[in-house]
C-alpha positions as CSV (number, residue, x, y, z in Angstrom):
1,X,21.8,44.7,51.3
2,X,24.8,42.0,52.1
3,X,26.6,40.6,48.8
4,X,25.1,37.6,49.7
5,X,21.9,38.4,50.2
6,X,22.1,40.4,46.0
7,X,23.3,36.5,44.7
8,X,20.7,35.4,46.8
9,X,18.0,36.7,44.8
10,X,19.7,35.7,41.4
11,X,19.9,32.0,42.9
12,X,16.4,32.8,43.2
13,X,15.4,33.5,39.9
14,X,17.6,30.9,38.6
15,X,15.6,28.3,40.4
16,X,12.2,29.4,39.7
17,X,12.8,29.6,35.9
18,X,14.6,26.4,36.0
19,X,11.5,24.9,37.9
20,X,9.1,26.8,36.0
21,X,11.0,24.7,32.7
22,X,10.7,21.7,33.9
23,X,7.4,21.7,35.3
24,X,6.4,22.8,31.7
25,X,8.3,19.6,30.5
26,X,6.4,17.7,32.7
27,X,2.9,19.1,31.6
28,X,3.5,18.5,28.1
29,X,4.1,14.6,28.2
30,X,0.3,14.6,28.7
31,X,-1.7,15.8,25.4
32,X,-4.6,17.0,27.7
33,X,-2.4,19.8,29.2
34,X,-1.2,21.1,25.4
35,X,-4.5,23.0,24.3
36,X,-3.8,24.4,28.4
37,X,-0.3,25.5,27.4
38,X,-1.1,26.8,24.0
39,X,-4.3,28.9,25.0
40,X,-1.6,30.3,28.5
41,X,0.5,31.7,25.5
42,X,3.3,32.9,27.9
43,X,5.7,30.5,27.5
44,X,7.9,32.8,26.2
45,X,8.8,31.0,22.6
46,X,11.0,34.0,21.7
47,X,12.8,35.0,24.8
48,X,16.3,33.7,24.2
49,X,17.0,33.5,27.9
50,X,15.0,30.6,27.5
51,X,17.0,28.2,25.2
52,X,19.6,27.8,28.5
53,X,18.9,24.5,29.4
54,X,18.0,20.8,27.7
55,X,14.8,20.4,30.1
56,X,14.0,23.9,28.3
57,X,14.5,22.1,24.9
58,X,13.1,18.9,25.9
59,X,9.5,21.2,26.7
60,X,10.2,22.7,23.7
61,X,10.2,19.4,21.5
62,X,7.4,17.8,23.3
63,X,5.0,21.2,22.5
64,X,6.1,21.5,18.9
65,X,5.4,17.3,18.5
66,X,1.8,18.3,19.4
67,X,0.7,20.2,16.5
68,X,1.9,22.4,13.5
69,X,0.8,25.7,15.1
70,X,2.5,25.1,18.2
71,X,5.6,24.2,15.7
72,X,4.9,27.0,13.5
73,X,5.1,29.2,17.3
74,X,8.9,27.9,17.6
75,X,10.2,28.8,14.1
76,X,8.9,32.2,14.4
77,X,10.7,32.6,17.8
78,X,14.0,32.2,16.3
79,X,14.7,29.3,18.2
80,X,16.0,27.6,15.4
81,X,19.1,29.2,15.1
82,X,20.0,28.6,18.5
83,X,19.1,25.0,18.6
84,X,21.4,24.4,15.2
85,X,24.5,26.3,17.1
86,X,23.3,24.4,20.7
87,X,24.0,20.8,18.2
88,X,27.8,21.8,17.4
89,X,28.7,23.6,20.8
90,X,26.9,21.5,23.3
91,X,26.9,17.8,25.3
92,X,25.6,15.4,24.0
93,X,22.3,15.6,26.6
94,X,21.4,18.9,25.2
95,X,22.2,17.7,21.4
96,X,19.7,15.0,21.6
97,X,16.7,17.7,23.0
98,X,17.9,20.1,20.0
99,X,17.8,17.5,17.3
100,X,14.4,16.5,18.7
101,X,12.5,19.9,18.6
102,X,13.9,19.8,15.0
103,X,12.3,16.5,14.4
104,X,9.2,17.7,16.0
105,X,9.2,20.8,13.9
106,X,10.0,18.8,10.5
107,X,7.5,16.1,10.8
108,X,4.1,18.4,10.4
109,X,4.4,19.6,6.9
110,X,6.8,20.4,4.1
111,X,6.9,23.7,4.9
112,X,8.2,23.2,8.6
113,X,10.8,20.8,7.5
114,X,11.8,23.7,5.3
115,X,12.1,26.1,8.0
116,X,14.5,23.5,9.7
117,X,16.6,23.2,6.3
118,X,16.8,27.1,5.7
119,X,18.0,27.4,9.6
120,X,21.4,25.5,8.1
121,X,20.2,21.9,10.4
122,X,21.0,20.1,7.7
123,X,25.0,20.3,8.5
124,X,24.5,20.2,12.5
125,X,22.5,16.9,12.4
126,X,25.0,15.6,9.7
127,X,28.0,16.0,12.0
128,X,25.8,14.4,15.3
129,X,25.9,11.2,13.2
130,X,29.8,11.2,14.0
131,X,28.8,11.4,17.3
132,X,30.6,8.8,19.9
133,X,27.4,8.6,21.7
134,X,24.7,6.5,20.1
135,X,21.8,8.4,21.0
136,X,22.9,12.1,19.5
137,X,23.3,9.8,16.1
138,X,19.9,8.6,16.4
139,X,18.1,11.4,17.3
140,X,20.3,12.9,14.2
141,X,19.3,10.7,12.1
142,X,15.0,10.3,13.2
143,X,14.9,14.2,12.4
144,X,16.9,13.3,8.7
145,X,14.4,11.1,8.4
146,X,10.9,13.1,9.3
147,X,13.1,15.8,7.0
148,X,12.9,13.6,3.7
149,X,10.1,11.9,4.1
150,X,7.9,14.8,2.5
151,X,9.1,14.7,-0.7
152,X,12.0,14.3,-3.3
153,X,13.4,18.0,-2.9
154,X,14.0,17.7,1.1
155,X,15.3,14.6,0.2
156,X,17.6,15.7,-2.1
157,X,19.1,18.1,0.2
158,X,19.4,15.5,3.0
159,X,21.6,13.6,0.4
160,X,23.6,16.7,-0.9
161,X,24.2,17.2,3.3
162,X,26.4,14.0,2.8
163,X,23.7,12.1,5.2
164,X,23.7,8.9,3.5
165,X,27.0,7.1,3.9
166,X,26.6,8.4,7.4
167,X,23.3,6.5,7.8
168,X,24.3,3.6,6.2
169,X,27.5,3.4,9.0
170,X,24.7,3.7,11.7
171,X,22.8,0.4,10.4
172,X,26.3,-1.0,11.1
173,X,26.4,0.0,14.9
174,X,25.8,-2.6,17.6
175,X,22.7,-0.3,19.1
176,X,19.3,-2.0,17.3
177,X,17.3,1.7,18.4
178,X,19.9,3.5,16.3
179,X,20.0,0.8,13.5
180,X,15.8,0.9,13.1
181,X,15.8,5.1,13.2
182,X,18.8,4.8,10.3
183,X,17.3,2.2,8.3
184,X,14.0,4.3,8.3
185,X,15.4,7.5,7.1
186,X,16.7,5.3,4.2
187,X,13.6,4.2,3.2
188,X,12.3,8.0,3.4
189,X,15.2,9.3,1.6
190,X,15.1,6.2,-1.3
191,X,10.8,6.5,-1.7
192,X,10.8,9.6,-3.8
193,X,12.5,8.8,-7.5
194,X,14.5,6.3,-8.9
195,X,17.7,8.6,-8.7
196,X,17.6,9.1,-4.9
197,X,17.4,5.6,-4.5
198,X,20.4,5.2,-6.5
199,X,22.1,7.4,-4.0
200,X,21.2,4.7,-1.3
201,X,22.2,2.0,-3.2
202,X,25.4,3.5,-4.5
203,X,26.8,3.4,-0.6
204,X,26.7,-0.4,-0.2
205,X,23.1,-0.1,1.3
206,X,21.6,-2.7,-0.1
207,X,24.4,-5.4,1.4
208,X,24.1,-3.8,4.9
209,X,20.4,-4.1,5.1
210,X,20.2,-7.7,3.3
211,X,22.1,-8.3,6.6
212,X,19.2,-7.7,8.7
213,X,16.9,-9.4,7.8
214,X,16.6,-12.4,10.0
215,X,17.0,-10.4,12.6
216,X,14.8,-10.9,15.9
217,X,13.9,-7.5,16.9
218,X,10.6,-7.1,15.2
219,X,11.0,-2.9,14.8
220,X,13.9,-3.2,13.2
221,X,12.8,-5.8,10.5
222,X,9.9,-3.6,9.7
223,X,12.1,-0.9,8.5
224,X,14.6,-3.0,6.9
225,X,11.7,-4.8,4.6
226,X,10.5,-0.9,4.3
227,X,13.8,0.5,3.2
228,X,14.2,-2.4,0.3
229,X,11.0,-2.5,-0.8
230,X,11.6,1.8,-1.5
231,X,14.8,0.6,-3.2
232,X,12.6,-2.1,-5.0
233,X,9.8,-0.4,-6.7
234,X,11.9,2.4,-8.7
235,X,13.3,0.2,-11.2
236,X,14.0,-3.2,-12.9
237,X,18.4,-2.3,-12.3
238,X,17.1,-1.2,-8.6
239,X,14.9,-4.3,-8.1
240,X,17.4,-7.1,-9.9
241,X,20.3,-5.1,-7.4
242,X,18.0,-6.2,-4.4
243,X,17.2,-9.6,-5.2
244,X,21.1,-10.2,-6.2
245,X,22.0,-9.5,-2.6
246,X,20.2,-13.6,-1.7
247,X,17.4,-12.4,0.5
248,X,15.3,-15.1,-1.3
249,X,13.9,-17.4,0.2
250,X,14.9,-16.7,3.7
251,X,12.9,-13.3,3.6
252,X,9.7,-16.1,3.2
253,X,10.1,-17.0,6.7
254,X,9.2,-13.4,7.8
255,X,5.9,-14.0,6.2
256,X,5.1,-15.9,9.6
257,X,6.5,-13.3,11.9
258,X,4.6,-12.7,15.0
259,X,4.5,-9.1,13.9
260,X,1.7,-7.5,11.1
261,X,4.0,-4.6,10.1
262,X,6.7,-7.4,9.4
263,X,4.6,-9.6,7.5
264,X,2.9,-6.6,5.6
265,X,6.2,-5.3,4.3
266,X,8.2,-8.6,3.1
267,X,5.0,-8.8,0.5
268,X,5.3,-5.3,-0.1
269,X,8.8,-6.0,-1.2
270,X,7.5,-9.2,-3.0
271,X,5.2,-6.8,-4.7
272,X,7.6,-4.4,-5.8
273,X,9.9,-7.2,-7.0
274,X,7.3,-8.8,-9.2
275,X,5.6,-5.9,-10.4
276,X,8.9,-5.5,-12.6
277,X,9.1,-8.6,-15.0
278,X,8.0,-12.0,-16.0
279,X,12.2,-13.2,-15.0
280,X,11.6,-11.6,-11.7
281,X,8.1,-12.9,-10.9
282,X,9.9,-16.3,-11.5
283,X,12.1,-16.2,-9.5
284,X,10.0,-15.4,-6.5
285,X,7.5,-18.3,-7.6
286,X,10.8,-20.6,-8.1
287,X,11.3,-19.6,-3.9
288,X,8.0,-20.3,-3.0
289,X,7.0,-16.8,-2.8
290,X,3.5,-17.7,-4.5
291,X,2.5,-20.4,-2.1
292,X,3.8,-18.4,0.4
293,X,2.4,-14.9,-0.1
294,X,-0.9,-17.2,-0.5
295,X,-1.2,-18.8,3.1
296,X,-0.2,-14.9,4.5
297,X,-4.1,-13.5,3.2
298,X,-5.4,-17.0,4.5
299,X,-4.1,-15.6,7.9
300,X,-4.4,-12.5,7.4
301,X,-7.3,-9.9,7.7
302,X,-8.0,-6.4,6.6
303,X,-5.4,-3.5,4.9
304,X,-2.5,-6.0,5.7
305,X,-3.8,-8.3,2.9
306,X,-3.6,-5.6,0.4
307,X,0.3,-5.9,-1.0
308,X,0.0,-9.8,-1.0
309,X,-3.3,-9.3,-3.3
310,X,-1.3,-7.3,-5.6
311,X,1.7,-9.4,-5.7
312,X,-0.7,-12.2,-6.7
313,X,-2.1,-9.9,-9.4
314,X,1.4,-8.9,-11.2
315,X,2.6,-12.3,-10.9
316,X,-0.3,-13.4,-12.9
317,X,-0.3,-10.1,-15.0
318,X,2.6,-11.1,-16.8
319,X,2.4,-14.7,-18.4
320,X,-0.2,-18.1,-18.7
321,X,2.8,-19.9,-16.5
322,X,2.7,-17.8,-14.2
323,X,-1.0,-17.1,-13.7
324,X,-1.4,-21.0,-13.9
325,X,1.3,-20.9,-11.1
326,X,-0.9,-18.4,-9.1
327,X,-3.8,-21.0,-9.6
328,X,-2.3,-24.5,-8.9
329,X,-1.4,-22.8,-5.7
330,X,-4.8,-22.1,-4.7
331,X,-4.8,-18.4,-5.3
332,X,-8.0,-18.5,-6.6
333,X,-10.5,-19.5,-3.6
334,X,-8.0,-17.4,-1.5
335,X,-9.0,-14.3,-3.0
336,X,-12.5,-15.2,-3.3
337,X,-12.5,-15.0,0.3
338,X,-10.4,-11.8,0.3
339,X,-13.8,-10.3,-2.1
340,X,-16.0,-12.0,0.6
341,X,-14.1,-10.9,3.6
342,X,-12.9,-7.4,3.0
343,X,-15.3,-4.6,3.4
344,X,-12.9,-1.8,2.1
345,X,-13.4,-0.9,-1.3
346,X,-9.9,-0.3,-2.2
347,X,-9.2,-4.4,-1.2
348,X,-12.1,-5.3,-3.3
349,X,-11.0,-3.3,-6.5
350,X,-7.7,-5.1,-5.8
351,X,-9.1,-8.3,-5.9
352,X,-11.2,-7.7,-8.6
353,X,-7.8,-6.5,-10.6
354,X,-6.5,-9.4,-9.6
355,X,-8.9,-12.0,-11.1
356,X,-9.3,-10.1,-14.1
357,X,-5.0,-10.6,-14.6
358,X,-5.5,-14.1,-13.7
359,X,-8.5,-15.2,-15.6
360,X,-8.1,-13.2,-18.8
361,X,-4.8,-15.8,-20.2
362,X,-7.2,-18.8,-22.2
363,X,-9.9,-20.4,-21.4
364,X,-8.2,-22.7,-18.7
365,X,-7.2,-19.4,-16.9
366,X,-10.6,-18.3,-16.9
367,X,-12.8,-21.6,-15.9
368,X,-10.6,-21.5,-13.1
369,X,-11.4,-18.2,-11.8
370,X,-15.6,-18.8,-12.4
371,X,-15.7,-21.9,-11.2
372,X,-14.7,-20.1,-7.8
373,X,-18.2,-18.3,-8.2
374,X,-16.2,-15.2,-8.8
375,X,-18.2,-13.9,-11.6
376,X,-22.1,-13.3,-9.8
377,X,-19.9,-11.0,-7.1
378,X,-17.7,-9.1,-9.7
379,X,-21.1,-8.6,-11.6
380,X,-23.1,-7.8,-8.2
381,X,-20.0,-5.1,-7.1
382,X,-20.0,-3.3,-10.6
383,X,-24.0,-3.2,-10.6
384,X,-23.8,-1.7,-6.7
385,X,-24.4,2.2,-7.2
386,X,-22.7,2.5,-3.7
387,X,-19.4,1.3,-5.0
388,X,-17.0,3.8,-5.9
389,X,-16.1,4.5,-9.1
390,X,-12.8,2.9,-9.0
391,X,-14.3,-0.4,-7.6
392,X,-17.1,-0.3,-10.5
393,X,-14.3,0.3,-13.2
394,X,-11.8,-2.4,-11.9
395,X,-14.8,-5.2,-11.4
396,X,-16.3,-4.0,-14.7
397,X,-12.8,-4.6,-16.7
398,X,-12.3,-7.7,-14.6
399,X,-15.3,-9.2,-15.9
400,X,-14.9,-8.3,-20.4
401,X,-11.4,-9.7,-19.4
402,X,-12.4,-13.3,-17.9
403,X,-15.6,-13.5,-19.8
404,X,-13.9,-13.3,-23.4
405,X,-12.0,-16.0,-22.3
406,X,-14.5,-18.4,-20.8
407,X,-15.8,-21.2,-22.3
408,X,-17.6,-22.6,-19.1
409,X,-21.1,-22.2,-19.7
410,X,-21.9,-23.3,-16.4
411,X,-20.5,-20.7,-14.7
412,X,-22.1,-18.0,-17.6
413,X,-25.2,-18.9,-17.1
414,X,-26.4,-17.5,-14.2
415,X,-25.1,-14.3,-15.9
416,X,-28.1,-14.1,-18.5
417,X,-30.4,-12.7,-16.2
418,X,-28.5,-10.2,-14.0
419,X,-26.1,-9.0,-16.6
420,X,-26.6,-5.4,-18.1
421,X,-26.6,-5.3,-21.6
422,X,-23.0,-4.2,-22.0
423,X,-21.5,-7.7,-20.2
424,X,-24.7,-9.3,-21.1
425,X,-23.2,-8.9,-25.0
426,X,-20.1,-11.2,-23.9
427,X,-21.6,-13.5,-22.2
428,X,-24.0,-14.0,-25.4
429,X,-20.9,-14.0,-27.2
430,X,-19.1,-16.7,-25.3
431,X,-22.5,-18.7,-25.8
432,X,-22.3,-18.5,-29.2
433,X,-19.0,-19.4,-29.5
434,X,-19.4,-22.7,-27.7
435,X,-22.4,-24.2,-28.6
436,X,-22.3,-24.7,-32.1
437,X,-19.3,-27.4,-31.5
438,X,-20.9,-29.3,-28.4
439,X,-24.0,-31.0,-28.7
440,X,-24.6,-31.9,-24.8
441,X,-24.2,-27.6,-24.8
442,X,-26.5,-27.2,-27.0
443,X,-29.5,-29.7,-24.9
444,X,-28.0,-28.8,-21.5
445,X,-29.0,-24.8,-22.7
446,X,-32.3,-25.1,-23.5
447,X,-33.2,-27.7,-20.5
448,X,-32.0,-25.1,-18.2
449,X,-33.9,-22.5,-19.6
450,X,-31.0,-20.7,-21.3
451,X,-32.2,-20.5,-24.5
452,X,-36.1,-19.0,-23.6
453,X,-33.8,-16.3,-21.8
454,X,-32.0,-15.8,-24.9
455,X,-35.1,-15.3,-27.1
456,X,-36.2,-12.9,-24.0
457,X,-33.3,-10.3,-24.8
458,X,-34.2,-7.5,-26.4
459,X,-31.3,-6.0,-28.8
460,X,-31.1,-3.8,-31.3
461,X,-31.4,-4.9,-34.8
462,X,-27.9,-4.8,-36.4
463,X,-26.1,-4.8,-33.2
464,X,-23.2,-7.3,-32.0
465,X,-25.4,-8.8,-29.3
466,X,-28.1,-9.5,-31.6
467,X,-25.7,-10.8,-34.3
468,X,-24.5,-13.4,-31.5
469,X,-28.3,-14.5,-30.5
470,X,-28.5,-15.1,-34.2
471,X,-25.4,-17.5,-33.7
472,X,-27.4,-19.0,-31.0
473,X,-30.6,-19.4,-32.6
474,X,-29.0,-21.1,-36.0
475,X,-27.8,-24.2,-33.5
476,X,-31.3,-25.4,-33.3
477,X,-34.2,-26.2,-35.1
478,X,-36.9,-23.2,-36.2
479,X,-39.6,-24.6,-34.0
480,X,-37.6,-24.9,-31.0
481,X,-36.2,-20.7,-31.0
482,X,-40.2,-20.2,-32.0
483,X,-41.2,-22.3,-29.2
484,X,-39.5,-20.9,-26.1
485,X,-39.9,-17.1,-28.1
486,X,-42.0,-14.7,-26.1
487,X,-45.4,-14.5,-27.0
488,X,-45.4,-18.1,-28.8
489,X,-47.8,-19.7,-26.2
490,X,-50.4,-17.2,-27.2
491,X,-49.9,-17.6,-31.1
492,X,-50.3,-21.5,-30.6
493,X,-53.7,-20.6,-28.1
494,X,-54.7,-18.3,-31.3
495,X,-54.4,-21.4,-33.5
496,X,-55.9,-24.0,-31.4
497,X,-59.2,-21.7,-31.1
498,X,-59.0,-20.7,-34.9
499,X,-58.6,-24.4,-35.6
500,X,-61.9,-26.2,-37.4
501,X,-62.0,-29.7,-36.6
502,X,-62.5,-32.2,-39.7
């Protein structure tokens, strides 16, 4: 056999595997040929003749996105190892597939991303984000991300790799791909505690992504309004640092973005901001955040309305002015619709918590929030046995909360006959408060019925709720509580018949 003929069949083999590579690339851009792939099993996840190419790397990446087992099949193949020396030793084609079977690896479960840390990436994907070409960085920095985002130790050891100031460098590049993959690992990296968003902060972050956020590409701003509202939620210090870098009130025109995810995270990081303090919540009220936030859940429909119902809620939460605030602007029928609208639980308890902050200031607060027919539907979703628990609890304190302050009888009434005795003892209460100051009360309660439905309640002798009918009762004349008492038509039959005529 010639020379030529023996490199003939080596050319050979060379072909066919790198065919046989990138036909297996191919395959795996469709999810119906994984399970295929998986089940063949003779990929050869351990052979190291295999990590040659960055079509080989490229299949590998796009299996080990699929699912944790097919992951879990490329850490115990050792491929690791050679991917982390592959990022220092070779172009930047092949550094871009490597970092991206170690993002596909890191993003299943803590335990993966693990595997990826104890491999030594950590360094490797560190030094790609001093890469010249824009794509190793951001392929460096989306597997730093899926890396941190499990939790605060991962985190932590992005950090002690010396990622940060890196990332914050790459939110500084002209390329808007590798600015929204930078700005997200951020927000992974700042999520976990208070100290790790110090880290992020401590790097000039903060300035950097304040920068953004007018910005037209839609991705980007997402992840910006992500990254600050992470920063945001930690701390009062963290919180005052974002709101000192003037994003307020231009971040309000976001709240009409054409895109969900935009408008979903600027009242995230309105929530986060006001959750802190009354002097915060002010401020964002002083920018129109209020009104604002407001008209977003009149446009707004499902798990999107969620933040802005809580940002309504801790505004509210922390003074009369500010509930009042929350009120004027027409919070109140807003969220009624919200309880209407929404049939997740989670939204309803939300909105429930919310009322119960606005309503439970004075009695102003509180007529506000039942003339809004609020009260029948908090009272109808605590008394639902298919509500969950935390939907029962929240409409249940929502309700003591607005009821001990209201002095709208109106709205109370209706309450008297669906109310269970443990809110049926506040309402009673409120009654009994009222009516022995107000005379037009005192008639309008027993036209209506209301006082026969109080002489119908049966309570323990001794009890609060019987001491407040007693309240009730002493505002009118004995006859009248014996007239509309139970049983009093028949005692008044039993006279008439025992009656003798003169």
């Amino acid at each position: 056999m010639s020379q030529r003929q023996v490199l003939q069949v080596f050319e050979q083999y060379q072909k066919s595997r790198t065919q046989f590579v990138q036909t297996i690339a191919e395959l795996a851009t469709r999810p119906q040929n994984i399970e295929t792939l998986q089940n063949a099993g003779k990929l050869g996840l351990g052979s190291p003749t295999l990590m040659l190419s960055q079509t080989t790397a490229l299949a590998l990446g796009r299996l080990a996105n699929y699912n944790d087992d097919l992951a879990e099949a490329v850490v115990k193949g050792d491929i690791l190892p050679q991917l982390v020396y592959s990022l220092t030793e070779q172009n930047r084609f092949y550094k871009k597939a490597a970092a991206f079977v170690l993002r596909a690896v890191a993003k299943h479960s803590p335990a993966l991303a693990q595997a990826v840390v104890d491999c030594g990436a950590l360094d490797a994907l560190v030094i790609s984000l001093e890469e010249f070409d824009p794509g190793v960085k951001e392929a460096a920095a989306w597997a730093l991300g899926y890396i941190a985002r499990h939790n605060a130790h991962l985190s932590q050891a992005v950090v002690d790799a010396g990622a940060v100031p890196l990332l914050v460098l790459c939110i500084q590049e002209p390329e808007v791909a590798l600015k929204r993959i930078a700005a997200s690992a951020l927000s992974d990296i700042a999520k976990h505690s208070p100290e790790l968003a110090q880290t992020v902060v401590d790097t000039g972050a903060i300035a950097h992504l304040a920068q953004m956020i007018l910005n037209p590409d839609a991705k980007l701003k997402r992840q910006v309004f992500s990254a600050l509202s992470q920063i945001s939620k930690h701390s009062v210090d963290l919180a005052e640092m974002v709101v000192e870098a003037e994003i307020f009130p231009a971040v309000l025109a976001c709240l009409r973005d054409p895109d969900e995810y935009v408008r979903k995270n600027v009242t995230t990081l309105m929530r986060e901001i006001t959750k802190h303090t009354p002097e915060l919540s002010l401020m964002i009220v002083n920018a129109g955040g209020v009104a604002a936030v407001i008209d977003y859940l009149g446009d707004s429909r499902g798990n999107v309305r969620l933040p802005g119902i809580m940002m309504l809620g801790y505004v509210a939460a922390h003074s009369e002015n500010l509930a009042m605030a929350v009120i004027v602007s027409k919070g109140v029928p807003q969220l009624a619709i919200c309880l209407s609208e929404e049939p997740e639980e989670h939204i309803k308890a939300a909105t429930a918590w919310a009322f119960g902050q606005i309503g439970r200031h004075t009695p102003e607060h509180a007529r506000a929030v039942s003339t809004a027919n609020v009260l029948p539907k908090l009272l109808a979703l605590y008394m639902d046995t298919d509500s969950s628990e935390d939907l029962q609890v929240k409409a249940k304190k929502a309700l003591k909360s607005i009821l001990q302050k209201c002095t709208y009888l109106p709205a109370l009434e209706p309450l008297l006959y669906e109310a269970p005795s443990n809110i049926l003892k506040h309402v009673v209460c409120q009654f009994s408060k009222v009516l022995p100051h107000d005379s037009k009360a005192r008639r309008l309660f027993v036209t209506s019925g209301g006082l026969k439905k109080v002489q119908e309640i049966k309570a323990d002798p001794g009890s609060a709720l019987q001491e407040y009918i007693n309240s009730i009762n002493n505002c009118y004349p004995e006859e009248i509580v014996r007239y509309y008492s139970p049983g009093y038509s028949e005692t008044l039959l039993a006279r008439v018949e025992k009656y003798q005529p003169v």
